[in-house]
C-alpha positions in Angstrom: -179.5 88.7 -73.6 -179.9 89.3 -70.0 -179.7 87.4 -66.8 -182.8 88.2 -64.1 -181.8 87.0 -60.3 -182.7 87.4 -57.0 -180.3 88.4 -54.2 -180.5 88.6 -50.5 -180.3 92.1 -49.5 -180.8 91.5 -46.1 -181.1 88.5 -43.5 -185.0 87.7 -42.9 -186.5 89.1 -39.4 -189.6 86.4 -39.1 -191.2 86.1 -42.5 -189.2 86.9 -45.4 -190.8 90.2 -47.1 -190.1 92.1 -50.3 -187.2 94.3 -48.8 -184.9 91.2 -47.9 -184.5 91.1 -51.7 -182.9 92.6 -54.4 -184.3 92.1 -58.1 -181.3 92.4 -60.0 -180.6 92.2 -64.1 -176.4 91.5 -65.4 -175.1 90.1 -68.8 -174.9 86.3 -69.0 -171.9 85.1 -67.0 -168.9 83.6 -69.5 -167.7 80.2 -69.0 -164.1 79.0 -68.3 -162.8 75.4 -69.0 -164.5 72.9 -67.5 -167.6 74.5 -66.9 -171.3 74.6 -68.3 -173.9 77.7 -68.7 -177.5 76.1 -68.2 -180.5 78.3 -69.3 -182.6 77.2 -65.7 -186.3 76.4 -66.7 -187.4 75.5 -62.8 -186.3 76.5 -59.8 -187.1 74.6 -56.8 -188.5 76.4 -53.5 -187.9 74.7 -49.9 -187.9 74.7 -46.9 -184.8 74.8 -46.4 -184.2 78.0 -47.5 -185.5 79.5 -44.8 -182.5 78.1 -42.8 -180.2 79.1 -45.2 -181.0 82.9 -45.1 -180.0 82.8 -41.5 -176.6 83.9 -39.8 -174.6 80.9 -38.0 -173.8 77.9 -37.8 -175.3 75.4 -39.3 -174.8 71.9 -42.2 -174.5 74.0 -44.8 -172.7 78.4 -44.8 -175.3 80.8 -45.2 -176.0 82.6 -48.5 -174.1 85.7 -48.1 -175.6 89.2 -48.4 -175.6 90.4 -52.1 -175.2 86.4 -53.2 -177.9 85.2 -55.4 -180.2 82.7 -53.4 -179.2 79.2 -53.3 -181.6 76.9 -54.6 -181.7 73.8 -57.0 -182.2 73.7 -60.8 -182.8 72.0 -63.8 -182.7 73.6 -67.3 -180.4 72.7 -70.6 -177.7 73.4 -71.5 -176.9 76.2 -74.2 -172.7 76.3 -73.9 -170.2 73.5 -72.6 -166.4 73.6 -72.0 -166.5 69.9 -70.4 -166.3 66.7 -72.6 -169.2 65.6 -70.0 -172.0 68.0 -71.4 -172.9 69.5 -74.2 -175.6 72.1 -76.0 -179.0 70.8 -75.6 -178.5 68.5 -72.3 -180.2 69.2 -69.5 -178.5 69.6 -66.3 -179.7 69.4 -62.2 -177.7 71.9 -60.2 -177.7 74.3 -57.5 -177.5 77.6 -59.6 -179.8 80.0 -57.4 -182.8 82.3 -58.1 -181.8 83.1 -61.5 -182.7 82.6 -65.5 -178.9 81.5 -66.4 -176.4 80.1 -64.3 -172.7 78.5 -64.6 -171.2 75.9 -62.8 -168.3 72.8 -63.1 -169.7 69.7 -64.9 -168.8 68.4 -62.2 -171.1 70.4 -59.6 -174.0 69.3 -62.1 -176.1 65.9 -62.8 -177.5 64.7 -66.2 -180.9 64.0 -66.4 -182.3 62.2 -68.8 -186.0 63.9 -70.0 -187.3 60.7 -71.8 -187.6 59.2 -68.3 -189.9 62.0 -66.7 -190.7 65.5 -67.3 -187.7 67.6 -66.2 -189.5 68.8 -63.0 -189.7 66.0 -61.2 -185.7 65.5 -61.0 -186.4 68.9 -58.5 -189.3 67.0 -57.0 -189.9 62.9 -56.6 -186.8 62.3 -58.1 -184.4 65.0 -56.5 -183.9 66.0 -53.2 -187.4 65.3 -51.6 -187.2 62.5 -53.1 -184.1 61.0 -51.4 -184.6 62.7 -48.3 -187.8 60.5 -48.1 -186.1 57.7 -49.1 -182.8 58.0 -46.6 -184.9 59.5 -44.4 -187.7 56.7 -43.7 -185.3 53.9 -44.9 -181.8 54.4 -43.3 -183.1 56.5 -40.6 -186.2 55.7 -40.0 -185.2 51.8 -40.2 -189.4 51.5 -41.4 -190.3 47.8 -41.6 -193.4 45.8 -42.7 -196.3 45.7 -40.1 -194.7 49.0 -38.8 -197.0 52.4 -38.3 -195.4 55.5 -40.1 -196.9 58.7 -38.9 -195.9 62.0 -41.3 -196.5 65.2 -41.0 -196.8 67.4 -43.5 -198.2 64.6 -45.9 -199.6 66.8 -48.6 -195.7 68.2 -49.1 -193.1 67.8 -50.7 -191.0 64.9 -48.5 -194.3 63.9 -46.8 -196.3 62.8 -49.6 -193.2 60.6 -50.8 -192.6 59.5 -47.2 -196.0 57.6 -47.0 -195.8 56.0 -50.2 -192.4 54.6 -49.7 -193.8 53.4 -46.3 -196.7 51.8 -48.4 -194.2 50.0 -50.7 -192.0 48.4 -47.6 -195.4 47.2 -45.8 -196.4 49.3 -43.6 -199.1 51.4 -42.6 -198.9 55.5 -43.6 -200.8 58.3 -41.6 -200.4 61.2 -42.8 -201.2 64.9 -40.7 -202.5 67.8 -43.2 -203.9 70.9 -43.0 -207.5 70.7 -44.6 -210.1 68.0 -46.0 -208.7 69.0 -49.7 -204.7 68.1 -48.9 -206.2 64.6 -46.6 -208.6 63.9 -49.5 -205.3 64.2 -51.8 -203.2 62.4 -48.8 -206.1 58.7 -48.7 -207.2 59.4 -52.4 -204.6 60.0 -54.6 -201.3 58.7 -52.4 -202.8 56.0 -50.8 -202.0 56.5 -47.1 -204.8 54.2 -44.9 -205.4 58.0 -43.1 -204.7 61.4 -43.0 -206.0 63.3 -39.9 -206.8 67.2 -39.9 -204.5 69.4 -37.7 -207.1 72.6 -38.1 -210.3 70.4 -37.4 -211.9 70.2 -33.7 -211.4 66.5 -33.8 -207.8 66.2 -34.5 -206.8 64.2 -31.4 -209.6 61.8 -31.6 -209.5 61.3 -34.9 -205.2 60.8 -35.1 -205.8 58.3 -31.9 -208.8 56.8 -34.2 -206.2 56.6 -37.2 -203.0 55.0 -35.3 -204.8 52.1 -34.1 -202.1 51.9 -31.0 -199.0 54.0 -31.4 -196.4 54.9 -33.7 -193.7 52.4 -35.0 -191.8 55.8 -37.0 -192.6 59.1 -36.9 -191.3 61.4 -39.9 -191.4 65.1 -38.7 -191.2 67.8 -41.0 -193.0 70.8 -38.7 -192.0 70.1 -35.4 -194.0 72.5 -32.5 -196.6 71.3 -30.9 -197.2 68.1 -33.7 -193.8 66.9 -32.6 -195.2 66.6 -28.8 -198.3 64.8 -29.6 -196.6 62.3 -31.6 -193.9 61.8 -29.2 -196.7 61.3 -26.5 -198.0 58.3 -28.5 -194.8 56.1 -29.7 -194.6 52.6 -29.2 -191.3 50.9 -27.7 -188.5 50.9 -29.9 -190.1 53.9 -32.1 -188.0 55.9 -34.6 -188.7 60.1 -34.4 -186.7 61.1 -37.7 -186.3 64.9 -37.5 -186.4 65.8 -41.2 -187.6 69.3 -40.7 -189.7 71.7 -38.4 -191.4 74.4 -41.0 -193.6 75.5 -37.8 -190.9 77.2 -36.3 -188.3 78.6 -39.4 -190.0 82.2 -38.9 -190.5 82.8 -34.7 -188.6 85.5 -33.8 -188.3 83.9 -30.6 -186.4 81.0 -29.5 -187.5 77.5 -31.2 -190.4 75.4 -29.1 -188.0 72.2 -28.2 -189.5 68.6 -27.5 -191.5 68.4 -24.0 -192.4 65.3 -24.1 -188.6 64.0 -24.4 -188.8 62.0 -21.6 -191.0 58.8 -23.8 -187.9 58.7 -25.5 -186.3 56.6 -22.2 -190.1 55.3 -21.4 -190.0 53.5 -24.5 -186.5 52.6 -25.4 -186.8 55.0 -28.4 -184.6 57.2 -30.5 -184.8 60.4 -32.3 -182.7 61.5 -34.8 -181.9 64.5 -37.4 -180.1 63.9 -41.2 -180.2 65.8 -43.9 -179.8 64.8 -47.2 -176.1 65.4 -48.3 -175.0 63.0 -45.5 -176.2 60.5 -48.3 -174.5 62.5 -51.2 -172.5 58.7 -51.9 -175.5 57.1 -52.5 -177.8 59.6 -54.3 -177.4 56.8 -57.6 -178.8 54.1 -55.1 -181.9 56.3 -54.1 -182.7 57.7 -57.2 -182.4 53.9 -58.9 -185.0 52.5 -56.4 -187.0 56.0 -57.0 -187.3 55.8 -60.6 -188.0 52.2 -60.7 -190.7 53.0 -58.6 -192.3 55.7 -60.6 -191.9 53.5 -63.8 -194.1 50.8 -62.2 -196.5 53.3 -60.9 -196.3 52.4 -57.1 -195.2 56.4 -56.8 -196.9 59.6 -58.0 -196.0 63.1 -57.8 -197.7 66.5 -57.8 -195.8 70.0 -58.5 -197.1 73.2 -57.7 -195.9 75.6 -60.3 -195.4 79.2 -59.8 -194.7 80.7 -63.2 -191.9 83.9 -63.8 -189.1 84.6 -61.7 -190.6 88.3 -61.0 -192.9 86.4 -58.7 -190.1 84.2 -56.8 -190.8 86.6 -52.9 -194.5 85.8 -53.1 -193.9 81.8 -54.0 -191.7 81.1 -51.6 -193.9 82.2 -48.5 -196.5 80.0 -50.2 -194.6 77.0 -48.2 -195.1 78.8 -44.7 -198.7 79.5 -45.1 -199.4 75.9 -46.4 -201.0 77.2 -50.3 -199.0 75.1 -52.1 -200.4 71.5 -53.3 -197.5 69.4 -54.3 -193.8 69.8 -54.6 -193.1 74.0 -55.1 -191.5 74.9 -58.2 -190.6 78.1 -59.5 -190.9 78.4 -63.4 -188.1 81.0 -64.6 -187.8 80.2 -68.2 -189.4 82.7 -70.4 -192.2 81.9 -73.4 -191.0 83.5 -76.4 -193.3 86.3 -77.3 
């Protein structure tokens, strides 16, 4: 039995392309005490892997050259040498771009299948999950009556964003790129709007859709979106800085915030998190998530890209805006 992975060979210039990685095959690693070899069946692919590819400083080290790329998992377990696991469990984790990985119990999470397919602990109930849920919660401070604009709606965070705004009261308008990700955004997740960023209209129709302002704004692609929302906050707004996917490949300097100055104008505040500054609580968020999902007030969508050969091509599907739902990666192999 053999392990496929992918390395990074070299650090991205702009868009990752094929020669930043390195396709690599290596016996399946032994385990020591204490830890656990998980057979991976998904691999999830995020935006924040961009980042990570990069040199410098940052909330989390850079993968190193030659390391195989960080990502999260799920996928059972075929050997323990913990107490806390054992063959045929299936384990969330952090084990990379590969088929097989190893890792201390304690760097991995139970989940419990019977509750949801396996996927969505990578998806509504992993870490786009709590990120909308810290995010628009904590952060964002939303409150019933309150306006919550999101960008990139159709995603990931976005579409969870809006529905967790939905449950707490308020109203959710979502921005999307296309009439088939708003249709999906009004239709299916039950924001009040979703306005078109490619369409001619797309000031009118997003000053048509607030009705007056913006109470929160959830930002996920920064650039230009960032500006206009900032240019139409009410006072006391929240701008919660989740991500900026419009800018992770310029090869020049990031566009910054011009329109900074509404921040004093209307007694407003902006603020960046990510996730693991809520690692305490991940039991509380994923509770309130999965009670959620149980009573049907959430639904999610995955976007599956099937075989790990394929992993260079997926992963730019988040930049050009293919994907339709939560980007997976499906590594497992069907038996032949």
């Amino acid at each position: 039995m053999i392990n496929k992975q992918y390395r990074l060979a070299a650090r991205p210039h702009g868009i990752p392309k094929d020669s930043d990685w390195a396709f690599t095959t290596e016996a399946l690693p032994e385990i020591g005490t204490g830890e656990v070899l998980v057979r991976n069946h998904y691999c999830s692919l995020d935006p924040a892997m961009r980042g990570w590819m990069n040199e410098g400083r940052s909330y989390i080290p850079p993968v190193k050259i030659g390391d195989v790329m960080r990502a999260g998992t799920v996928g059972e377990v075929m050997a323990s040498n913990s107490p806390e696991f054992r063959a045929g469990d299936f384990a969330l984790g952090t084990l990379g771009i590969q088929q097989y990985g190893k890792a201390a119990a304690k760097d991995l999470t139970k989940v419990d299948p019977s509750l949801a397919p396996i996927e969505h602990f990578l998806g509504g109930l992993g870490m786009p999950g709590l990120t909308a849920y810290f995010g628009l919660t904590d952060v964002g401070a939303v409150k019933s009556g309150d306006t919550v604009l999101v960008s990139g709606a159709a995603g990931a965070v976005g579409s969870i964003v809006g529905q967790i705004a939905k449950i707490k009261g308020a109203r959710a308008v979502g921005i999307a790129g296309g009439a088939d990700k708003c249709a999906y955004v009004t239709e299916e997740l039950g924001f009040e709007a979703c306005v078109d960023y490619k369409s001619d209209r797309f000031l009118d129709d997003l000053k048509a859709a607030l009705q007056g302002g913006i109470d929160v704004y959830f930002d996920n692609v920064g650039g230009e979106i960032l500006d206009i929302a900032l240019a139409r906050i009410r006072r006391h707004a929240r701008i919660v800085i989740c991500g900026a996917i419009s800018q992770y490949n310029n090869t020049t300097p990031m566009r910054g915030p011009q329109n900074y100055i509404n921040l004093l104008v209307h007694h407003a505040r902006m603020e960046g998190f990510v996730v693991f500054d809520y690692l305490s609580r991940y039991g509380e968020g994923t509770e309130k998530l999965a009670a959620w999902y149980s009573e049907g007030k959430l639904t999610f969508r995955n976007h599956i890209e099937d075989g790990i050969e394929n992993f260079p091509g997926a992963l730019l599907k988040l930049f050009s805006g293919e994907n339709n739902g939560k980007l997976l990666l499906k590594v497992i192999e069907t038996p032949t």
